[in-house]
C-alpha positions as CSV (number, residue, x, y, z in Angstrom):
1,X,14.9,135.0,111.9
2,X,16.8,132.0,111.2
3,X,16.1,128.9,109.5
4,X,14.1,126.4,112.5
5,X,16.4,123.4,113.0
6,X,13.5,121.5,113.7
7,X,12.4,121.5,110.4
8,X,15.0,118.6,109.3
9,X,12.9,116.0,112.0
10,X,10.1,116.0,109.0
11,X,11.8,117.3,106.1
12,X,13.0,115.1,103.4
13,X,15.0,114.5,99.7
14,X,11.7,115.1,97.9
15,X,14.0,112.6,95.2
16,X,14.8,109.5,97.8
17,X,13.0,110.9,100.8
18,X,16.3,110.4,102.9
19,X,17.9,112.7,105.2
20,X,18.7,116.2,104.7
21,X,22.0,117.7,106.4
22,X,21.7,121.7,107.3
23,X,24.8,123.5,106.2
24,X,24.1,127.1,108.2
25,X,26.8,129.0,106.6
26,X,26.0,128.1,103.4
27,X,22.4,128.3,103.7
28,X,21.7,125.0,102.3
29,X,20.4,121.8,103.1
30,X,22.3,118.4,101.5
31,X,21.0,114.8,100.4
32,X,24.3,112.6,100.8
33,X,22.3,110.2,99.2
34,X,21.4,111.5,95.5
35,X,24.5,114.5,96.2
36,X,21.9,117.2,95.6
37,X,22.0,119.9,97.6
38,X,18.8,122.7,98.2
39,X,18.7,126.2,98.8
40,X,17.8,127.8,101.8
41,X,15.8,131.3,100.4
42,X,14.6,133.9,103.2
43,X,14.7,131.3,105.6
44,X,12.6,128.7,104.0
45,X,14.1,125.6,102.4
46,X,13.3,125.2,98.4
47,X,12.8,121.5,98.0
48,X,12.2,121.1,94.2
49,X,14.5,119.2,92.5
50,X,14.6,121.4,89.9
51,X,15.8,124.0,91.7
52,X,18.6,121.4,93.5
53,X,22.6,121.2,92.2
54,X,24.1,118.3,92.0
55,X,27.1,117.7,93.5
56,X,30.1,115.1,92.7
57,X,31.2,112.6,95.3
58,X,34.8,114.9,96.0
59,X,32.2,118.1,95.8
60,X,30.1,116.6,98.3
61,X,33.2,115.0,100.6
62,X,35.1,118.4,100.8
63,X,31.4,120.0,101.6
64,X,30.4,118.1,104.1
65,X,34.0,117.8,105.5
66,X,34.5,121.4,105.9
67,X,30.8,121.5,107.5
68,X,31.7,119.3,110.3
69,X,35.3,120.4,111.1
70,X,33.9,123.9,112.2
């Protein structure tokens, strides 16, 4: 079972409550906002922000870039 794409209409950045960005290969889901970026565990995203890495802008640029040219 995959994670439900769905789920990003009523999820959000428990830090900014922006918009999250599903990154399927990586199993992850991004804030572009605050650059933190949540795991995906067993198909059910981990929205703590203890739990989050935070990304640099270039980090986030080459991740999201590499997302979208697939």
């Amino acid at each position: 079972m995959a994670f439900d794409k769905k789920l990003l209409e009523i999820l959000a950045c428990p830090a900014c409550k922006g918009k999250l960005t599903y990154l399927p290969k990586e199993a992850k889901l991004v804030c572009k906002f605050d650059r933190l970026v949540y795991p995906i565990k067993d198909n059910i995203p981990v929205l703590l922000e203890s739990e989050a890495e935070q990304l640099g802008s270039e980090e986030l640029a080459s991740l999201l870039a590499s997302q979208s040219a697939k």
